[in-house]
Gaussian input, Z-matrix of N, CA and C with variables (Angstrom, degrees):
# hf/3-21g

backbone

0 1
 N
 C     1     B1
 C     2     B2     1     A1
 N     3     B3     2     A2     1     D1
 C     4     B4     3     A3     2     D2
 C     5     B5     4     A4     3     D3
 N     6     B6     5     A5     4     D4
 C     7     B7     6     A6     5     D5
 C     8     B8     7     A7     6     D6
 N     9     B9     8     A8     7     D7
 C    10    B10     9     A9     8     D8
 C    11    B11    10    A10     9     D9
 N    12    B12    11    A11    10    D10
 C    13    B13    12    A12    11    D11
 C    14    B14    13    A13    12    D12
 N    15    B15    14    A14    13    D13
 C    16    B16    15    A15    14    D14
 C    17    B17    16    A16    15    D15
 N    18    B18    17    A17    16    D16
 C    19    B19    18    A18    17    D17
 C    20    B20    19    A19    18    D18
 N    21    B21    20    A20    19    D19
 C    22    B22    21    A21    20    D20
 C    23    B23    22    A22    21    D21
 N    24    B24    23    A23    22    D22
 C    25    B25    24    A24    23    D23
 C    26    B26    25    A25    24    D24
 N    27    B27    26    A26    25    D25
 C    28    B28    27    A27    26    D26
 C    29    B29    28    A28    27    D27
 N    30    B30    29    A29    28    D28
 C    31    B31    30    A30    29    D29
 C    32    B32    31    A31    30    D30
 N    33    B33    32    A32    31    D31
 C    34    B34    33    A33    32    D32
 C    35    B35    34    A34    33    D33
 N    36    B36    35    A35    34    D34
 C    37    B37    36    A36    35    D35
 C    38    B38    37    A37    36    D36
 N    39    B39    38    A38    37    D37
 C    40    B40    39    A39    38    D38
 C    41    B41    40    A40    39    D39
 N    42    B42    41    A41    40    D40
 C    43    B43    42    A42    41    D41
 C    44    B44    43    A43    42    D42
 N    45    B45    44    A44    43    D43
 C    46    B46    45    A45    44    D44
 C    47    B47    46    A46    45    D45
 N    48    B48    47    A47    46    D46
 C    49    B49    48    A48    47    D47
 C    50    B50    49    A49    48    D48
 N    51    B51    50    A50    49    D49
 C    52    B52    51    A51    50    D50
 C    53    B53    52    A52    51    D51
 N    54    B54    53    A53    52    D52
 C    55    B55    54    A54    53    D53
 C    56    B56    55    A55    54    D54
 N    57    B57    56    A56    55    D55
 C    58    B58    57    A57    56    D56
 C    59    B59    58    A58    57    D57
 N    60    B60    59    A59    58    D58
 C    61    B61    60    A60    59    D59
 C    62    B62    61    A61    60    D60
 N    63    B63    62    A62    61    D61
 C    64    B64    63    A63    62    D62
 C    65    B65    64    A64    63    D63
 N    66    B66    65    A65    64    D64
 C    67    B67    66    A66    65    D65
 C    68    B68    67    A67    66    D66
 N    69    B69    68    A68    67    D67
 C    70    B70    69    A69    68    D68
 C    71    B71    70    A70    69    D69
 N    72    B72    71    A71    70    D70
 C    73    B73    72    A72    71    D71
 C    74    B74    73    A73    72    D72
 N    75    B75    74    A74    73    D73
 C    76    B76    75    A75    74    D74
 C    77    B77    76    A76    75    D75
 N    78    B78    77    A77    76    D76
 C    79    B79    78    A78    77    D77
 C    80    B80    79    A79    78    D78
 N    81    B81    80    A80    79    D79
 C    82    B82    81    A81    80    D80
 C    83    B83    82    A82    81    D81
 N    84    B84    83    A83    82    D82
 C    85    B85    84    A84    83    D83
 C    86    B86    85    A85    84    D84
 N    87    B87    86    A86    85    D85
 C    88    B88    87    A87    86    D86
 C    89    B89    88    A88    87    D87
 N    90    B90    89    A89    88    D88
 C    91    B91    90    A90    89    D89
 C    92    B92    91    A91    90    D90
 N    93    B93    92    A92    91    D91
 C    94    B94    93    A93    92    D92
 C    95    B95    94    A94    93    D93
 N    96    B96    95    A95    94    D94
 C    97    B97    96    A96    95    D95
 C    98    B98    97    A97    96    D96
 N    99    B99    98    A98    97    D97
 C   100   B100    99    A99    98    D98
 C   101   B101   100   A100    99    D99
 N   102   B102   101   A101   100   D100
 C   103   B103   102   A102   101   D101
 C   104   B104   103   A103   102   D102
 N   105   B105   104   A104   103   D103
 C   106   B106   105   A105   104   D104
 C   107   B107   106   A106   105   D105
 N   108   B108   107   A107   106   D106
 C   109   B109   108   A108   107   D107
 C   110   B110   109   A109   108   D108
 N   111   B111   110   A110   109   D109
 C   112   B112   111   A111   110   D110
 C   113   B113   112   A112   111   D111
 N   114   B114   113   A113   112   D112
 C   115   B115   114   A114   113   D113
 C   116   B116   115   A115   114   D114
 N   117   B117   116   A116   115   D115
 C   118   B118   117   A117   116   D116
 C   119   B119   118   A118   117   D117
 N   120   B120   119   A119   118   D118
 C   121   B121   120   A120   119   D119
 C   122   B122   121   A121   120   D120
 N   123   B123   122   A122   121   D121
 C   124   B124   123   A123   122   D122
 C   125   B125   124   A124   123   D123
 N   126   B126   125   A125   124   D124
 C   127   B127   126   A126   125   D125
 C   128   B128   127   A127   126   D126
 N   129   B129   128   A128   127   D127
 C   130   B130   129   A129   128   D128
 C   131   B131   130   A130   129   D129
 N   132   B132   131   A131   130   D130
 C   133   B133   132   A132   131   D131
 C   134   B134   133   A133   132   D132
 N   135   B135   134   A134   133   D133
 C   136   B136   135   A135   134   D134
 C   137   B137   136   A136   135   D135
 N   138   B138   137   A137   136   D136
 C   139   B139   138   A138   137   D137
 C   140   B140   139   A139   138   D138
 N   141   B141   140   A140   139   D139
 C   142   B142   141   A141   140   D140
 C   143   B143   142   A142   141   D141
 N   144   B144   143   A143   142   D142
 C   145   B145   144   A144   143   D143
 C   146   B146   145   A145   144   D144
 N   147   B147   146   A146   145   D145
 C   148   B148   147   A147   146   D146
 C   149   B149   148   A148   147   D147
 N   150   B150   149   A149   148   D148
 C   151   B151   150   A150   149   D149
 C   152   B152   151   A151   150   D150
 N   153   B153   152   A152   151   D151
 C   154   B154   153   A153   152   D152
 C   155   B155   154   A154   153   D153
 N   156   B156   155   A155   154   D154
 C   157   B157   156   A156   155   D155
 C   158   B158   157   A157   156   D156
 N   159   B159   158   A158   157   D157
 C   160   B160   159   A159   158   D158
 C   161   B161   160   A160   159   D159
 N   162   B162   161   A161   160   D160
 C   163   B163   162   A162   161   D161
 C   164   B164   163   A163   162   D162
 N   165   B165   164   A164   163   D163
 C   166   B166   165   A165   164   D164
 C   167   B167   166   A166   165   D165
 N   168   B168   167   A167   166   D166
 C   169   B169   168   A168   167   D167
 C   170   B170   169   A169   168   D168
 N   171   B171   170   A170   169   D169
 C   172   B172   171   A171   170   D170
 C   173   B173   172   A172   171   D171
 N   174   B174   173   A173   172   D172
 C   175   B175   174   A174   173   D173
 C   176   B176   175   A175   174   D174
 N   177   B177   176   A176   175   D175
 C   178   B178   177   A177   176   D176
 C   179   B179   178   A178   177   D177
 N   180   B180   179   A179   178   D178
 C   181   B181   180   A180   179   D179
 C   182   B182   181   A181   180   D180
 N   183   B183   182   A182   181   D181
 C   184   B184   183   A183   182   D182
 C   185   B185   184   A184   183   D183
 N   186   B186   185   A185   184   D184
 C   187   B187   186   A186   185   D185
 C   188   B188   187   A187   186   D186
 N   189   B189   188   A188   187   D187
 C   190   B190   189   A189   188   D188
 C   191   B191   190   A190   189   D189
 N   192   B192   191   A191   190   D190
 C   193   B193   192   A192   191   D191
 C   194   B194   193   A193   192   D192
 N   195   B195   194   A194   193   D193
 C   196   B196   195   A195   194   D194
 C   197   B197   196   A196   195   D195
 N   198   B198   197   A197   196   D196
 C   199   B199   198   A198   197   D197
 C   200   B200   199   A199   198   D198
 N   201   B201   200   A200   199   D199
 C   202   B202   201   A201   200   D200
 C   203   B203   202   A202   201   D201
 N   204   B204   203   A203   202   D202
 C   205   B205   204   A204   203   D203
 C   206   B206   205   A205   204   D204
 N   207   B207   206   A206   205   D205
 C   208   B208   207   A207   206   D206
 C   209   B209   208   A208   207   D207
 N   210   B210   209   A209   208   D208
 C   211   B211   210   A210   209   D209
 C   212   B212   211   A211   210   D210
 N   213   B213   212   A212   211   D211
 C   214   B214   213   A213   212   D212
 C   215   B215   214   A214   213   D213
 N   216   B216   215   A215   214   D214
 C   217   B217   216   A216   215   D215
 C   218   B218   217   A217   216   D216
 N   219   B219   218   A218   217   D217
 C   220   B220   219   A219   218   D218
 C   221   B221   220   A220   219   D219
 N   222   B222   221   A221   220   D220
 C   223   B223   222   A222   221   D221
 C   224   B224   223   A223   222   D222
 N   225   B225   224   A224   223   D223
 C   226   B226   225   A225   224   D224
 C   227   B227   226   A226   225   D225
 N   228   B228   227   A227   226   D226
 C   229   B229   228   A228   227   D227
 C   230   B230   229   A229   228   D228

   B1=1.4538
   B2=1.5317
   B3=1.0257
   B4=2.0179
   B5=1.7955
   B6=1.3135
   B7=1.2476
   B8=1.6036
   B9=1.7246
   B10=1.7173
   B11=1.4954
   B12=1.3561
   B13=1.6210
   B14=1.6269
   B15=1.1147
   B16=1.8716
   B17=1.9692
   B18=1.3922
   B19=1.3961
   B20=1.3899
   B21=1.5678
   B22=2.0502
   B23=1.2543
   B24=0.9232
   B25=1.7395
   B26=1.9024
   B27=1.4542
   B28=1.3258
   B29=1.2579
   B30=1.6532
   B31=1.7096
   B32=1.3128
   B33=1.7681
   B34=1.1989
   B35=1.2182
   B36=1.9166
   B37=1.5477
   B38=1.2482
   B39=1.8454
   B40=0.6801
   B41=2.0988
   B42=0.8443
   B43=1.0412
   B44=1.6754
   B45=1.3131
   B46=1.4621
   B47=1.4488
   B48=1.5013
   B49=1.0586
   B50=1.6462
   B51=1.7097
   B52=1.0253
   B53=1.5295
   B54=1.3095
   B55=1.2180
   B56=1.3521
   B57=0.8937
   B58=2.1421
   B59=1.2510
   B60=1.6519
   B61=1.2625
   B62=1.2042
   B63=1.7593
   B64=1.6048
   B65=1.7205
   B66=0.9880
   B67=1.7854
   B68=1.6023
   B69=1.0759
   B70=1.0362
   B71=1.9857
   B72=0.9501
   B73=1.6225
   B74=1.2026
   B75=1.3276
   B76=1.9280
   B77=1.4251
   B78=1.2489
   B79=1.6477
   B80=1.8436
   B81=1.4961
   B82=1.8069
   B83=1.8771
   B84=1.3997
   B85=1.0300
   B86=1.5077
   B87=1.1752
   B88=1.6300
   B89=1.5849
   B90=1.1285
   B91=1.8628
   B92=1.8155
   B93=0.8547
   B94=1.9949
   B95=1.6172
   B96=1.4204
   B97=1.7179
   B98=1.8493
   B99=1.0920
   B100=1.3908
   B101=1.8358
   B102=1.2732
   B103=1.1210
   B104=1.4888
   B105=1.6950
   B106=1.3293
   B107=1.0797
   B108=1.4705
   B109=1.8472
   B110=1.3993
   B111=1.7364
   B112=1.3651
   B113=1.4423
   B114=1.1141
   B115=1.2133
   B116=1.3608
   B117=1.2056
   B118=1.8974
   B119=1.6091
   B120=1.4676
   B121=1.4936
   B122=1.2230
   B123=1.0139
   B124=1.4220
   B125=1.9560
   B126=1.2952
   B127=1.2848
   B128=1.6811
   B129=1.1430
   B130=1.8833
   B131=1.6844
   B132=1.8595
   B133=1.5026
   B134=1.2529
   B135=1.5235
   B136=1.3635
   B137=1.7016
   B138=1.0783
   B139=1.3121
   B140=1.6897
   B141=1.3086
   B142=1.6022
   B143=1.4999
   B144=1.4002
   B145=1.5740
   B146=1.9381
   B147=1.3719
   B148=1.2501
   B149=1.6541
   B150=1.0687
   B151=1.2095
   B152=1.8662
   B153=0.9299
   B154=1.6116
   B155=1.7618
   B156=1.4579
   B157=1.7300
   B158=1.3372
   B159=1.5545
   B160=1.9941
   B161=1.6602
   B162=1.0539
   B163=1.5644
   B164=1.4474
   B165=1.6112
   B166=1.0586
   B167=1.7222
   B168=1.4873
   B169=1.6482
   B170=1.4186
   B171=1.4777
   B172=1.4037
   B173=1.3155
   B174=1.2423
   B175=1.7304
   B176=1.8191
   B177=1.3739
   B178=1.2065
   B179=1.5308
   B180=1.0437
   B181=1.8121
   B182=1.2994
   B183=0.8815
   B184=1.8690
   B185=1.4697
   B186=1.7944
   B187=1.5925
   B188=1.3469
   B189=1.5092
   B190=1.7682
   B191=1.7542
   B192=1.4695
   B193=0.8953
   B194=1.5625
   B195=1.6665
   B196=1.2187
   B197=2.0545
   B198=1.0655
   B199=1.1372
   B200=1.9976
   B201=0.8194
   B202=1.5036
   B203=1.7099
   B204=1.0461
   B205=2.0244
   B206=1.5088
   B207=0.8569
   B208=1.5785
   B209=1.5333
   B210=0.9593
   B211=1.4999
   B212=1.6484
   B213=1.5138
   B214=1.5517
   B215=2.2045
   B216=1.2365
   B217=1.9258
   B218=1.5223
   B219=1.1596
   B220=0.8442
   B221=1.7840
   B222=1.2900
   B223=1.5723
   B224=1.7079
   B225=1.5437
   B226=1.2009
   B227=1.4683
   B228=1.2448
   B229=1.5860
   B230=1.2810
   A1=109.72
   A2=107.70
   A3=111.93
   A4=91.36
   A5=109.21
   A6=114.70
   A7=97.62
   A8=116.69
   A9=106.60
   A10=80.39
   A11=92.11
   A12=132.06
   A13=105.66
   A14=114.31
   A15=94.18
   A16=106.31
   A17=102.15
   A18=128.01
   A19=135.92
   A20=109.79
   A21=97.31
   A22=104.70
   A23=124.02
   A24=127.40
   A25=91.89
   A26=104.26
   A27=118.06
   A28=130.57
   A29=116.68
   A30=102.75
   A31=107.12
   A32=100.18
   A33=146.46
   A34=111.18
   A35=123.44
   A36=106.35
   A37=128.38
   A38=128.24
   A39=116.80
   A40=77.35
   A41=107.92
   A42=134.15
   A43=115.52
   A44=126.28
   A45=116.07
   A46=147.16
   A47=110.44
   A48=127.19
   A49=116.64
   A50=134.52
   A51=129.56
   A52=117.18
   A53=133.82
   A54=115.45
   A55=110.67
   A56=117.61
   A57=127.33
   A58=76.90
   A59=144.22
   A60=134.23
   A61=106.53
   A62=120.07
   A63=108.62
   A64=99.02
   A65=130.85
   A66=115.05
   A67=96.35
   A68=118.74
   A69=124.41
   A70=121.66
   A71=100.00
   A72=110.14
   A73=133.22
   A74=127.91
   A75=139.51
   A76=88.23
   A77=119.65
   A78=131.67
   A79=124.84
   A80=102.22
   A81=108.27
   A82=114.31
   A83=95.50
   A84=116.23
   A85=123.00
   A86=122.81
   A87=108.57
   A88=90.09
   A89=113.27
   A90=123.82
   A91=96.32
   A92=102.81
   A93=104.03
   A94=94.36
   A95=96.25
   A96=113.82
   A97=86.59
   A98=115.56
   A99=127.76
   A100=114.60
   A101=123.76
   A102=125.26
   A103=97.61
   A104=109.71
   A105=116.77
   A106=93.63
   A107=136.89
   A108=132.22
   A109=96.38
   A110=122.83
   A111=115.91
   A112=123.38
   A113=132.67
   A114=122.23
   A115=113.68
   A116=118.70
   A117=130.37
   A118=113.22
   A119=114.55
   A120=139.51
   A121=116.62
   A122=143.97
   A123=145.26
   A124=102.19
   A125=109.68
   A126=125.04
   A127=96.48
   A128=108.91
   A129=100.64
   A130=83.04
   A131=103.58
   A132=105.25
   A133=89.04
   A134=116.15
   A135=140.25
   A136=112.68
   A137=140.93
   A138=151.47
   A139=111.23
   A140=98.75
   A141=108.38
   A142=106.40
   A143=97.72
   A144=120.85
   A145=101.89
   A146=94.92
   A147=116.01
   A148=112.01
   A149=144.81
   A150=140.71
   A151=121.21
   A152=89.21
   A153=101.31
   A154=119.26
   A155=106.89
   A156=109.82
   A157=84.76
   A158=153.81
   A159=133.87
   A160=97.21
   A161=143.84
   A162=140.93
   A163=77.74
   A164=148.34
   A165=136.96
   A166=103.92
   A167=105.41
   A168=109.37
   A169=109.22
   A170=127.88
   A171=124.70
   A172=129.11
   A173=95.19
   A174=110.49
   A175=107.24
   A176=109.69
   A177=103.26
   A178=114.52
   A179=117.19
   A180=106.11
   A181=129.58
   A182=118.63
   A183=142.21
   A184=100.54
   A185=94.68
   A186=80.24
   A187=114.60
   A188=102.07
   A189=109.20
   A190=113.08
   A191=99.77
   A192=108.66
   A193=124.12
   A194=105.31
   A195=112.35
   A196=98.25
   A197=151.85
   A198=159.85
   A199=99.07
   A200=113.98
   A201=120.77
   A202=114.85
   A203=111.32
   A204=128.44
   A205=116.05
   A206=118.27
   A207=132.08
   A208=108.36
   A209=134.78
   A210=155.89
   A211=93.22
   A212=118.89
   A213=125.29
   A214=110.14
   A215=84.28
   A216=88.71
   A217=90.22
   A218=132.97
   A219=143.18
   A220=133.85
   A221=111.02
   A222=127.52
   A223=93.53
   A224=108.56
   A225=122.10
   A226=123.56
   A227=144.64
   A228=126.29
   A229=100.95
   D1=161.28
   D2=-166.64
   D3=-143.06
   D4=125.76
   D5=-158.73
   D6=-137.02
   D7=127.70
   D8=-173.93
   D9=-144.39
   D10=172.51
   D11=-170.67
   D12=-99.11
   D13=91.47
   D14=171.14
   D15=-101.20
   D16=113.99
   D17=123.96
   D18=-15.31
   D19=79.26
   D20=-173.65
   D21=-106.91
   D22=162.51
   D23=150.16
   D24=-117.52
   D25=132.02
   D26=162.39
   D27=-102.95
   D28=135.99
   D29=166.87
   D30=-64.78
   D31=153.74
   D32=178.04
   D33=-55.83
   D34=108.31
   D35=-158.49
   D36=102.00
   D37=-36.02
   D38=-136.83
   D39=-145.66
   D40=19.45
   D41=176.99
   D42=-64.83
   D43=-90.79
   D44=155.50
   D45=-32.94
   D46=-35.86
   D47=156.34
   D48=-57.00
   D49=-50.96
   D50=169.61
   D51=-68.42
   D52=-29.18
   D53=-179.14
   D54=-75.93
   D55=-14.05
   D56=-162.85
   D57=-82.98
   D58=-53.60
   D59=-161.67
   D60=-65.84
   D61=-52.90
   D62=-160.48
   D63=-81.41
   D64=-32.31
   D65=171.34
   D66=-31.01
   D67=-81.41
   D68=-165.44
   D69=-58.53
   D70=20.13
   D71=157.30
   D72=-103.63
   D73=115.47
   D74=-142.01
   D75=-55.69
   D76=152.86
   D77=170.23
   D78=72.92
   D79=-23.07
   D80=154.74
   D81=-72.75
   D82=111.54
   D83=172.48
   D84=-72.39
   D85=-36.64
   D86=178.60
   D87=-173.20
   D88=149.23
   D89=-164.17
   D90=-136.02
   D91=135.53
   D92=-178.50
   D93=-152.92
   D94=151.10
   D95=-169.83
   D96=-91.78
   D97=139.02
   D98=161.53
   D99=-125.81
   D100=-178.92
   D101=-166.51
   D102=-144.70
   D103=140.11
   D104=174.39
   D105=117.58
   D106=-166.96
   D107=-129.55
   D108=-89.93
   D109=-11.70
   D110=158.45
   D111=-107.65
   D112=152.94
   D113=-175.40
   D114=-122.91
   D115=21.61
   D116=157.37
   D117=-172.79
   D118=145.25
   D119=170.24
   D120=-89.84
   D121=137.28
   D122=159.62
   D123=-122.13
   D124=163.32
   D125=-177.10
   D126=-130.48
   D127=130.72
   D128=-175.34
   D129=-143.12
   D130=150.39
   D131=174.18
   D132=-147.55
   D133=137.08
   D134=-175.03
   D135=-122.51
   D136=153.15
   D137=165.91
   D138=-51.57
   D139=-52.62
   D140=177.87
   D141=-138.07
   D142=169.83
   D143=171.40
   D144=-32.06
   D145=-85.99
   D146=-175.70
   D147=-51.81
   D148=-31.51
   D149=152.78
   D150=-52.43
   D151=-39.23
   D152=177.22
   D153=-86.15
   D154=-10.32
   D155=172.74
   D156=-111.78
   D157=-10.50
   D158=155.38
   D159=-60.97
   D160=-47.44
   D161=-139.06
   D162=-92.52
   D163=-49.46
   D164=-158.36
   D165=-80.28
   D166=-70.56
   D167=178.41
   D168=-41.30
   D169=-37.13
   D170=-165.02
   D171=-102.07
   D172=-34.34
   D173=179.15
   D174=-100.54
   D175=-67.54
   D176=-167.82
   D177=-68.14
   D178=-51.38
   D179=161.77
   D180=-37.62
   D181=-32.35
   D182=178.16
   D183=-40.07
   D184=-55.41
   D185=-149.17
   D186=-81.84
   D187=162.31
   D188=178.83
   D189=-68.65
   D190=125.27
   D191=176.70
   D192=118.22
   D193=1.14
   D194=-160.57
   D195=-105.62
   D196=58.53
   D197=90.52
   D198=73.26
   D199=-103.07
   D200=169.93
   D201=-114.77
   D202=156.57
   D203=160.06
   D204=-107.11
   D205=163.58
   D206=154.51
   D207=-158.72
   D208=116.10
   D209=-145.07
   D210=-125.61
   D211=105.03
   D212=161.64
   D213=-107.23
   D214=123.64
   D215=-173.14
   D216=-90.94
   D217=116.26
   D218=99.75
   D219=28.16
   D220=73.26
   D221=-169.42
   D222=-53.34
   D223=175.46
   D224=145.11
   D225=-127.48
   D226=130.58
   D227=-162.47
   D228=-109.84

């Protein structure tokens, strides 16, 4: 499993409406509002690399309201 951190900044307003969306996208594990130059976390887990950058490029960008990403994968040591 390949497991990353996405980083949102949301429009203003438009805020509730996008997180209700990305919960609800297959393989995001848990989404929480944070404060400071981002303004939400998501946890997403995919099978592979490439399965896990479609759910981001396709789904989570999609939705309205979503402003910028920054996508961190998740090492294993």
């Amino acid at each position: 499993m390949v497991k990353a951190y996405i980083l949102m900044k949301l429009v203003p307003g438009l805020e509730s409406d996008a997180l209700t969306q990305i919960r609800g996208i297959r393989g995001v594990q848990n989404v929480d509002l944070i404060f400071g130059q981002w303004d939400a976390v998501a946890i997403a887990e995919a099978k592979t690399l490439g399965e896990l950058m479609k759910t981001v490029i396709s789904q989570v960008r999609a939705v309205q309201g979503i402003q910028d990403t920054q996508t961190l994968v998740a090492g294993v040591i």
